[in-house]
C-alpha positions, 0 to 999 in steps of 0.5 A: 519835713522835721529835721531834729539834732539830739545832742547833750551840750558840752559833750567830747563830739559837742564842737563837732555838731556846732561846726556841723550846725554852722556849715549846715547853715552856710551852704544851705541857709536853714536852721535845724531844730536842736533837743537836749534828750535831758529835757520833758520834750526831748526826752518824750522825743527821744522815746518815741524814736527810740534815740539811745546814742547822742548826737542823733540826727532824725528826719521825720515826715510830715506824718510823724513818721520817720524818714531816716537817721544818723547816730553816733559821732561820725555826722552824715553830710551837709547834703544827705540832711539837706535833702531832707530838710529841703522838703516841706 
């Protein structure tokens, strides 16, 4: 399974994502995938998921579909998104 964090870098919530990101790895010692939506791919990804809000956490299936998802400033946590990214 694909765990993705969209987020704009240097944005007010910016801190709050790395600090999730750092713990995130700590507790669980993997790495999630990170897209700026200003960039082609994200923004392709950002369009397929219908990602409007930053910062986005997407999990999506091994079928490209998607699984579940946390928008906006108040993160999930470390365990609802470690579930997701534990299975492959």
């Amino acid at each position: 399974m694909r765990v993705v964090v969209v987020i704009k870098e240097e944005r007010d919530y910016s801190r709050n994502v790395d600090t999730f990101m750092t713990d995130f790895y700590r507790q669980t010692g993997r790495q999630l995938e990170m897209l700026d939506p200003d960039t082609g791919e994200g923004d392709s990804f950002c369009r397929t998921y219908d990602i409007v809000e930053y910062p986005t956490i997407v999990a999506i299936g091994n079928d490209g579909q998607m699984q579940n998802m946390w928008s906006g400033a108040t993160l999930p946590t470390i365990d609802e998104v470690s579930y997701y990214a534990s299975q492959d």
